[in-house]
C-alpha positions as CSV (number, residue, x, y, z in Angstrom):
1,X,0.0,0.0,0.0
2,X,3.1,1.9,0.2
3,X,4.0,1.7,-3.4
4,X,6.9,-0.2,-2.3
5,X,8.2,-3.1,-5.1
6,X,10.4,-5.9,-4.5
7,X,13.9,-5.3,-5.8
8,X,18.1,-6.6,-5.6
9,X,20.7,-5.8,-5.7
10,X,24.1,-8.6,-6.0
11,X,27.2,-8.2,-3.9
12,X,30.0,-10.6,-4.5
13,X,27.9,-13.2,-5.7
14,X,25.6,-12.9,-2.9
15,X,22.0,-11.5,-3.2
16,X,20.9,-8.5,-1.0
17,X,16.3,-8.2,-0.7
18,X,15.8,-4.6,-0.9
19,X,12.5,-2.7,-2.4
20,X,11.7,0.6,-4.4
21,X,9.1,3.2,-4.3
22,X,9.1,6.2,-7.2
23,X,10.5,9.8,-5.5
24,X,12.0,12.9,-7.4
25,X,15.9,13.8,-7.8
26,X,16.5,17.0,-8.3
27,X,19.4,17.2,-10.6
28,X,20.2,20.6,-11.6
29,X,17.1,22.6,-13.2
30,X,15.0,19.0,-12.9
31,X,13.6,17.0,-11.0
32,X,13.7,13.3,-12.5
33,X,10.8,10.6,-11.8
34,X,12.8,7.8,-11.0
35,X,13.3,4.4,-8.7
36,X,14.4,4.5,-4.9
37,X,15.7,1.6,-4.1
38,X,15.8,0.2,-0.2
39,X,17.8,-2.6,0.9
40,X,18.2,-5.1,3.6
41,X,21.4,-4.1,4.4
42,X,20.2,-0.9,5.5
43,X,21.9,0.8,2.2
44,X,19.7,3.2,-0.5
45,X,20.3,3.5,-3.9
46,X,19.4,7.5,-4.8
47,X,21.6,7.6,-7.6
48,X,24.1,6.2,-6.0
49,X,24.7,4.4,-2.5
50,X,24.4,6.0,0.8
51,X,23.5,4.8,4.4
52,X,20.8,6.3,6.6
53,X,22.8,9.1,7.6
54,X,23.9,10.3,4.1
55,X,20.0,9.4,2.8
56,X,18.8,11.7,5.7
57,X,21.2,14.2,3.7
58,X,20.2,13.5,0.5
59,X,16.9,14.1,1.9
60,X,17.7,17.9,3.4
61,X,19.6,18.8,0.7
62,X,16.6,18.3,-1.6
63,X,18.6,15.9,-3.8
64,X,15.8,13.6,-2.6
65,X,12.7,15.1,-3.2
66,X,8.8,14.8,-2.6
67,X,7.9,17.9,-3.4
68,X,7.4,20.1,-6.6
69,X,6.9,23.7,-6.5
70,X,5.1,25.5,-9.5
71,X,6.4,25.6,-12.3
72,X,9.4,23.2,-11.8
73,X,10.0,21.6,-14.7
74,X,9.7,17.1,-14.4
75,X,11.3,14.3,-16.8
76,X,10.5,10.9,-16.6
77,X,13.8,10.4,-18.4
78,X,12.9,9.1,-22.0
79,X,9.4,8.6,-21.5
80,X,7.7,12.2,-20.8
81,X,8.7,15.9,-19.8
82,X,6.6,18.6,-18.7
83,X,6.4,21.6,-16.4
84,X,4.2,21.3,-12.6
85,X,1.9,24.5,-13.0
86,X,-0.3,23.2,-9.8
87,X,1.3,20.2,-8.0
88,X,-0.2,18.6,-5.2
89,X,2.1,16.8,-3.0
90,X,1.2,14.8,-0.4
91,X,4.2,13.2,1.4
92,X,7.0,15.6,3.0
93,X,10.7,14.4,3.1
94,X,10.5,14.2,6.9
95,X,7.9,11.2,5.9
96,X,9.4,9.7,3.3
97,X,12.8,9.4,5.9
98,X,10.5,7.7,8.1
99,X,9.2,5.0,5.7
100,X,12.8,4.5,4.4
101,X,13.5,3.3,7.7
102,X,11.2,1.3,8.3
103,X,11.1,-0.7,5.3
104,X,14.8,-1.1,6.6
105,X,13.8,-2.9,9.8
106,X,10.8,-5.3,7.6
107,X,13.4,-6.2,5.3
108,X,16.0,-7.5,7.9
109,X,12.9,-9.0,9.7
110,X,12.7,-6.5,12.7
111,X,9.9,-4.7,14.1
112,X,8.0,-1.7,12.2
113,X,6.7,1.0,13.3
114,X,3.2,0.1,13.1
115,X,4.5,-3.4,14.3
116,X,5.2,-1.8,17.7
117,X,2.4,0.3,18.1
118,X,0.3,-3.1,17.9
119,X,2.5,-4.8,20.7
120,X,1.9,-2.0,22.5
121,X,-2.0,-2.0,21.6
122,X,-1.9,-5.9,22.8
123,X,-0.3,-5.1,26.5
124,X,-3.2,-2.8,27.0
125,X,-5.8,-4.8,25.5
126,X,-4.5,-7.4,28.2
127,X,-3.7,-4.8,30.9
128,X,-5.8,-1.8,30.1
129,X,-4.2,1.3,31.9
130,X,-4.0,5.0,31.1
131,X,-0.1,4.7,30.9
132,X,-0.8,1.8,28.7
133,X,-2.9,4.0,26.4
134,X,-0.5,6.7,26.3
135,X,2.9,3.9,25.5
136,X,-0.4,3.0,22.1
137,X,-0.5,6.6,21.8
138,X,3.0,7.0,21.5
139,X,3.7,4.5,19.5
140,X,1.1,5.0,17.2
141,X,2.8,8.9,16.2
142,X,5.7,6.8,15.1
143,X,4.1,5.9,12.0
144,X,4.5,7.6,8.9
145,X,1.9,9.7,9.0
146,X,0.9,8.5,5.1
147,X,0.7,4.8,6.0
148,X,-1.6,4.9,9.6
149,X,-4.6,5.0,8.2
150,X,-3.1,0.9,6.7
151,X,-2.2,-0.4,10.3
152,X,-5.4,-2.5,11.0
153,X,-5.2,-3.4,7.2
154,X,-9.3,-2.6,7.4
155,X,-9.9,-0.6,4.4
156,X,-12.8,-0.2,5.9
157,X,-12.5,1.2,9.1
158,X,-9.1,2.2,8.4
159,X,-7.4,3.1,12.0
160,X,-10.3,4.9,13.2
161,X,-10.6,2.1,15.8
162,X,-7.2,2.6,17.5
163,X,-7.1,6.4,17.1
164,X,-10.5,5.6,19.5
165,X,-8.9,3.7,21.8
166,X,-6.1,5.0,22.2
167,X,-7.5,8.7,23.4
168,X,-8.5,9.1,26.7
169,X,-12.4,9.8,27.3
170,X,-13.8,13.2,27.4
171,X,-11.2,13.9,25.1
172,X,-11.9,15.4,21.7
173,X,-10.4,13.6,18.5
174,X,-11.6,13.6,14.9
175,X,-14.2,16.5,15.9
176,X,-15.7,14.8,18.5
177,X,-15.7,13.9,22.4
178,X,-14.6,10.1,23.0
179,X,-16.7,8.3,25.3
180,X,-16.5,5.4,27.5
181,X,-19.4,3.7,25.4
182,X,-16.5,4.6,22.2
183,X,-13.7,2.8,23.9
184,X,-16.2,-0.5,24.6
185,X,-17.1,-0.2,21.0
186,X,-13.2,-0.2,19.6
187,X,-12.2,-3.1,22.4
188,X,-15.6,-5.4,21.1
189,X,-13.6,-4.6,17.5
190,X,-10.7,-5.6,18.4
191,X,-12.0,-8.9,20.5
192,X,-13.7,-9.3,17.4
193,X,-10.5,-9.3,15.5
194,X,-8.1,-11.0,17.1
195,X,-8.5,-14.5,16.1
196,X,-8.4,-13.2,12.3
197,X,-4.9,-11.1,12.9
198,X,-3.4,-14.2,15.4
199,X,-4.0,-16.4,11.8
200,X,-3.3,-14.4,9.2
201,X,0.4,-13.3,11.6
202,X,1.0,-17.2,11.9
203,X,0.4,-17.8,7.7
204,X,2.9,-15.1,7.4
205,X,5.5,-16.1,10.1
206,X,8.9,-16.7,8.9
207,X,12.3,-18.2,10.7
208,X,14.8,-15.2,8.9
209,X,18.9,-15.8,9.3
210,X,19.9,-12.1,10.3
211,X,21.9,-10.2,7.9
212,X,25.4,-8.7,8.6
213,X,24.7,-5.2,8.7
214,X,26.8,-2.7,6.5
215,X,29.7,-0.2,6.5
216,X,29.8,1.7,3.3
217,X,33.0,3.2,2.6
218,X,31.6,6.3,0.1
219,X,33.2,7.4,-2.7
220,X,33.1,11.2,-1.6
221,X,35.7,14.5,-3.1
222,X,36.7,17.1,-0.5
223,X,37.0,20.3,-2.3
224,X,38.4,22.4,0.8
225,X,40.3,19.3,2.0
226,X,39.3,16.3,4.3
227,X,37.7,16.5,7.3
228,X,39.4,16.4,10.4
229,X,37.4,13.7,11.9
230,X,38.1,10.5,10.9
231,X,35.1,8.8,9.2
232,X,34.6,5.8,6.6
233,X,36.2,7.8,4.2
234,X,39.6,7.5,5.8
235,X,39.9,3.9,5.6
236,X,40.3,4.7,1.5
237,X,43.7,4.4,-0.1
238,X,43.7,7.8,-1.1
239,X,43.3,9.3,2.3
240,X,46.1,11.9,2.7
241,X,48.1,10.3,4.9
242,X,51.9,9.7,4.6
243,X,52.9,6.1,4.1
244,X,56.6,5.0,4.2
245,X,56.5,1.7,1.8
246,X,58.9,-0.2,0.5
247,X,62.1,2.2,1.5
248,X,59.9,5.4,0.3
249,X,57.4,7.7,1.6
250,X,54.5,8.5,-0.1
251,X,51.8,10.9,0.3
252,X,48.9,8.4,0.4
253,X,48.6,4.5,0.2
254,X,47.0,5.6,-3.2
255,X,49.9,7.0,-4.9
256,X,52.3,4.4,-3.2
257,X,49.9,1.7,-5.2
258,X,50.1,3.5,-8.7
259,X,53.5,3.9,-8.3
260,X,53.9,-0.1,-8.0
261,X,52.4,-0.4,-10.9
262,X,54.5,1.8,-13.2
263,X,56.8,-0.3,-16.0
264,X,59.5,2.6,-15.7
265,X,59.6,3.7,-12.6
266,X,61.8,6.9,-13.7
267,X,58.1,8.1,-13.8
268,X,57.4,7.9,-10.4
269,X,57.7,11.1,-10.3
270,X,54.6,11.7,-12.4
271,X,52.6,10.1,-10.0
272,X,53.3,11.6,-6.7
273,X,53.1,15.0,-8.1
274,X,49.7,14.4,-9.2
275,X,47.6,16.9,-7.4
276,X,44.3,14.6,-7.0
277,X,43.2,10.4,-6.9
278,X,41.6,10.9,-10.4
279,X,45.2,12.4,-11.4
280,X,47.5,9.8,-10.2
281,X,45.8,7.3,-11.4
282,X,45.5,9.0,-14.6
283,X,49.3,9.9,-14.7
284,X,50.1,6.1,-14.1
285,X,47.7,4.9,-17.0
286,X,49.5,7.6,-19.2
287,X,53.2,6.7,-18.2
288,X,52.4,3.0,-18.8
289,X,51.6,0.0,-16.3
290,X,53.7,-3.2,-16.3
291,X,52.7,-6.0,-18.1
292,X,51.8,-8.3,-15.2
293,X,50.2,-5.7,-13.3
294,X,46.6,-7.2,-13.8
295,X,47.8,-10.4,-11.8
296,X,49.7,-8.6,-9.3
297,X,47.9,-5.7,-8.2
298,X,45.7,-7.7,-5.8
299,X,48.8,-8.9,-3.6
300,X,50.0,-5.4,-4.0
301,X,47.4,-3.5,-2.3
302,X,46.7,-6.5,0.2
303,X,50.4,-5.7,1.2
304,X,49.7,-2.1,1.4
305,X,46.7,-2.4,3.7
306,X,48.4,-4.5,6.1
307,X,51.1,-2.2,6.7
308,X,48.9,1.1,6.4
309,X,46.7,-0.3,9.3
310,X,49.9,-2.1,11.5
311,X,51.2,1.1,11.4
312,X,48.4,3.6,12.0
313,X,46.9,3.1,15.3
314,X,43.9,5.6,15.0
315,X,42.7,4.0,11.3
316,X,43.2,0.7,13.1
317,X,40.7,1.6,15.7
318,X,38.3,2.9,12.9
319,X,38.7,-0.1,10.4
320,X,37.7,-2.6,13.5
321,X,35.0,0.1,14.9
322,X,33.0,-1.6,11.7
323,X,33.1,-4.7,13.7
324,X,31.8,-7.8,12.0
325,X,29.6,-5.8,9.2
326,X,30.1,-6.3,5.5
327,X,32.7,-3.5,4.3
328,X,31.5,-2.2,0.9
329,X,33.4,0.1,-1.0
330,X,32.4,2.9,-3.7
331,X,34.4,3.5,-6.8
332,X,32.3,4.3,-9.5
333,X,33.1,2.4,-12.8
334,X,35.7,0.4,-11.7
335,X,34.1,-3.2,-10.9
336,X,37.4,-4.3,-9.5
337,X,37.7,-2.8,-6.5
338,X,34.2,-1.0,-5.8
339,X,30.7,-2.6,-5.5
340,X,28.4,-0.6,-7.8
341,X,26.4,-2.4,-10.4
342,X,27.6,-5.7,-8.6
343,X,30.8,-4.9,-9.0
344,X,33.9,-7.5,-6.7
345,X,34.4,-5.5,-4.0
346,X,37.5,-6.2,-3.5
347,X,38.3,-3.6,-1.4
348,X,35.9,-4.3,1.0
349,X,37.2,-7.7,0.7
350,X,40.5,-6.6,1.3
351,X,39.4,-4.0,4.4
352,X,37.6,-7.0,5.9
353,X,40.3,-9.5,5.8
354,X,42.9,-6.9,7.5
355,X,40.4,-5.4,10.3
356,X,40.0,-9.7,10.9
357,X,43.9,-9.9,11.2
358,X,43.5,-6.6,13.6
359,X,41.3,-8.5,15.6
360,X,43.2,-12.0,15.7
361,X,46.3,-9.6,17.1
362,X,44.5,-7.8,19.7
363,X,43.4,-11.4,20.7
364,X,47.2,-12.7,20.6
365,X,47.7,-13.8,17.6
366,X,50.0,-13.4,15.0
367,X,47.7,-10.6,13.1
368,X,49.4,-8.9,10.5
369,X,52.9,-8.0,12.5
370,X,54.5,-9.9,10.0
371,X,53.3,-7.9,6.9
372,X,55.0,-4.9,8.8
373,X,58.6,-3.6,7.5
């Protein structure tokens, strides 16, 4: 009743359940129709991958939209274009945050909202109280606003039932004073109910493996310069941090890489002066790769990351702050190393398998001491 579709998305070879409901991006002078897409994982797909947080962004910014002022001109890409002169809209961003998140927690077989607010509306059908009715009350407002009137799935009677019950009597609601005689009439509904909802909830009942939850490592530029707190960010290669490797320092792990990978490496220089990622990888393609690089460049950065995070003690702590979760990684067109489009992930991979030799060290284990020179 949402609008919300079953979707996919494939990581690695494995499959992640996700869904999509149609919103607006607002790309420049338009705002495009198009697919957002929800997963499991916790991830959404807005033109590109973000977590909750950087969705909640999206959202603010008004990237993400709902919304369409006069006059704003629409595309559904290749199928229409025309220009809102009176749009009605009818879900605020706020709202559409809300539902995001809670298809979220149904996908990875958690509560709802309007899952909670009938636990709570069961404790006080079985212990009625007035704090009882406040706790249905309270969890009732943490619906989407768009999708209470679908909690009792009674098309009829929509959720005019529990909006009854749960306001205290002699209080007004829907234009009119709630009785006592109104609250016997919702509890006979409900009494009424029950034996319907307790059959159709056991049909539906499934046994669900919980998912690893996610760390996405975005693929973000920092025009005036990285922040100075550390986020997922800094566990990329091209952080700007100063890696002695091999009998050389290098400004990043990034440019130590490309510089691997150069067939002359009388170019080096080409590299490290290259004033952004894009750059030095660009200065490496141009200068010419060795032959074998292809087959090597996997051991390469494997080597790399073990002795950027032996080394570095604060983007050790941050690389195992992500725990056990899944480490994906963002690098748009390359299907090597990033995860877009089901790309390898290698990165991730890579990430993972170091943060687990962290781990096995703090524990007393061999870790990855030995990678360190």
């Amino acid at each position: 009743m949402s609008g919300w579709q079953q979707t996919y998305r494939m990581d690695g070879g494995e499959r992640v359940e996700g869904t999509w409901r149609t919103v607006f991006i607002h790309n420049g002078d338009t705002f495009y129709l198009t697919e957002l897409k929800i997963y499991e994982d916790g991830l959404v797909d807005c033109w590109g991958l973000v977590d909750l947080a950087e969705f909640r962004q999206k959202v603010a910014s008004g990237w993400v939209a709902t919304e369409l002022p006069a006059g704003a001109r629409v595309s559904a890409h290749l199928l229409a274009s025309w220009t809102a002169t009176e749009p009605t809209n009818h879900l605020s961003g706020d709202e559409l945050v809300r539902e995001v998140v809670d298809e979220v927690d149904r996908l990875a077989g958690r509560p709802t909202a309007a899952g909670r607010c009938m636990a709570a509306l069961e404790r006080f059908l079985e212990t009625p109280s007035e704090e009882g009715r406040a706790a249905v009350r309270a969890a009732y407002g943490e619906i989407p606003r768009h999708l209470r009137r679908f909690v009792l799935g009674d098309m009829d009677a929509k959720d005019l039932p529990l909006r009854t019950l749960m306001t205290p009597a002699g209080t007004v609601a829907d234009g009119r004073t709630v009785t006592a005689a109104d609250h016997e009439r919702a509890t006979a509904y409900f009494a009424e109910r029950r034996p319907r909802a307790d059959k159709a909830a056991a049909a539906t009942r499934t046994t669900r493996t919980p998912r690893r939850t996610t760390t996405l490592v975005p693929q973000t530029s920092y025009p005036n310069g990285w922040p100075a707190e550390l986020g997922a960010t800094a566990l990329r290669p091209e952080f700007p941090r100063p890696i002695r490797y091999r009998g050389r320092t290098y400004p990043s792990a990034h440019h130590a890489f490309w510089s691997a990978a150069l067939e002359d490496r009388g170019r080096r220089s080409d590299v490290l002066s290259a004033p952004t990622p894009f750059a030095v990888e660009k200065a490496a393609r141009a200068a010419g790769l060795r032959p074998d690089w292809p087959d090597r460049q996997l051991a390469v950065m494997t080597d790399l990351l073990r002795h950027r995070f032996g080394k570095e003690k604060d983007l050790a702590q941050l690389l195992r702050s992500t725990g056990s979760s899944q480490i994906l990684y963002q690098a748009f067109d390359d299907h090597v190393w990033g995860c877009a489009d089901g790309g390898e992930n290698w990165m991730g991979r890579l990430l993972e398998l170091v943060r687990s030799e962290l781990a096995d060290e703090a524990a007393g284990g061999v870790g990855p001491r030995r990678w360190r020179r």
